[in-house]
C-alpha positions in Angstrom: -11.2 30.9 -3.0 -7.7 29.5 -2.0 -5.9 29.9 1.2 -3.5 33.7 1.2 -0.8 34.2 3.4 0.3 37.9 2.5 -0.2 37.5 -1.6 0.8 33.8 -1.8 -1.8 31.3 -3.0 -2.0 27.7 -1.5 -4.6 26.6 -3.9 -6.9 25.7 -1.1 -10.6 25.3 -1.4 -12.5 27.4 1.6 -13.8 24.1 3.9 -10.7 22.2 3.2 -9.3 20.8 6.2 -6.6 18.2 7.5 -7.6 14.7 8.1 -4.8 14.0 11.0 -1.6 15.8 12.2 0.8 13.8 13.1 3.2 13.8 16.4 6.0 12.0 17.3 6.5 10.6 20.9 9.1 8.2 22.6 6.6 5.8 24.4 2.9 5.7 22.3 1.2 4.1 25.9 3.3 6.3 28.4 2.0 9.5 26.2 -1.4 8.5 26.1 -2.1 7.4 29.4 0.1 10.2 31.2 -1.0 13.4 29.0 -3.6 13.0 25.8 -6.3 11.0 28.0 -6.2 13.2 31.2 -5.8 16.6 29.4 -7.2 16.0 25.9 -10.2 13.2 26.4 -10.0 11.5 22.9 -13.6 10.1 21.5 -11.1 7.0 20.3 -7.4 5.3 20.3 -7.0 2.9 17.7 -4.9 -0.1 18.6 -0.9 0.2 17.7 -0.1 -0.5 14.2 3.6 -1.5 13.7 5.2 -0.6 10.1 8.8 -2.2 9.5 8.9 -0.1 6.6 9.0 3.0 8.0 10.7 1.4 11.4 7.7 2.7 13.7 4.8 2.3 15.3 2.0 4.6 15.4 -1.9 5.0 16.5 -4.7 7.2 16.2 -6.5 9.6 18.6 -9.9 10.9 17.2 -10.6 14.2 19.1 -13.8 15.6 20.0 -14.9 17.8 16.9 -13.4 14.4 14.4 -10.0 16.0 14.8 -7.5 13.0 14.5 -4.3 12.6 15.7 -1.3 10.3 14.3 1.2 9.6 17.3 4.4 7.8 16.1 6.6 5.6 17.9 10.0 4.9 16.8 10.7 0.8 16.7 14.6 -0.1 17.9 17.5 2.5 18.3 15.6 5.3 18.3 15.3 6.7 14.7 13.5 6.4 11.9 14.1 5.2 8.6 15.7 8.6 7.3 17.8 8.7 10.5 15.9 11.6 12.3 17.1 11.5 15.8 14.5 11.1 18.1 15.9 11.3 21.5 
């Protein structure tokens, strides 16, 4: 069975779901201290992970029900590698 959305088929197998969603914030600590601890109680925040690569840094926030989050962090001026302006 594969996921419809009005006659279009995803290919989706029913019990598929997402491992992490990812969200990008200006200030990693700031975001978790100020508004996903008090509001969201993670069960875990994995210690920042830098990647020059991608010029960002990012953690992750395992939610009650294994739900995991990917907050991202740009390093520097403020953008990414692809130049998406994050301000």
């Amino acid at each position: 069975m594969g996921l419809s959305v009005e006659g279009m088929d995803f290919g989706m197998a029913a019990g598929v779901r997402f491992h992490h969603v990812g969200y990008a914030v200006k200030d990693i600590r700031a975001y978790v201290s100020t508004f996903l601890m008090p509001l969201f109680s993670p069960v875990r925040i994995s210690d920042l992970i830098s990647d020059p690569i991608q010029r960002v840094t990012v953690c992750f926030a395992e939610m009650p029900g294994g739900m995991v989050i990917e907050l991202v962090e740009p390093v520097g001026g403020g953008q990414s590698r692809q130049g998406d302006d994050w301000q």
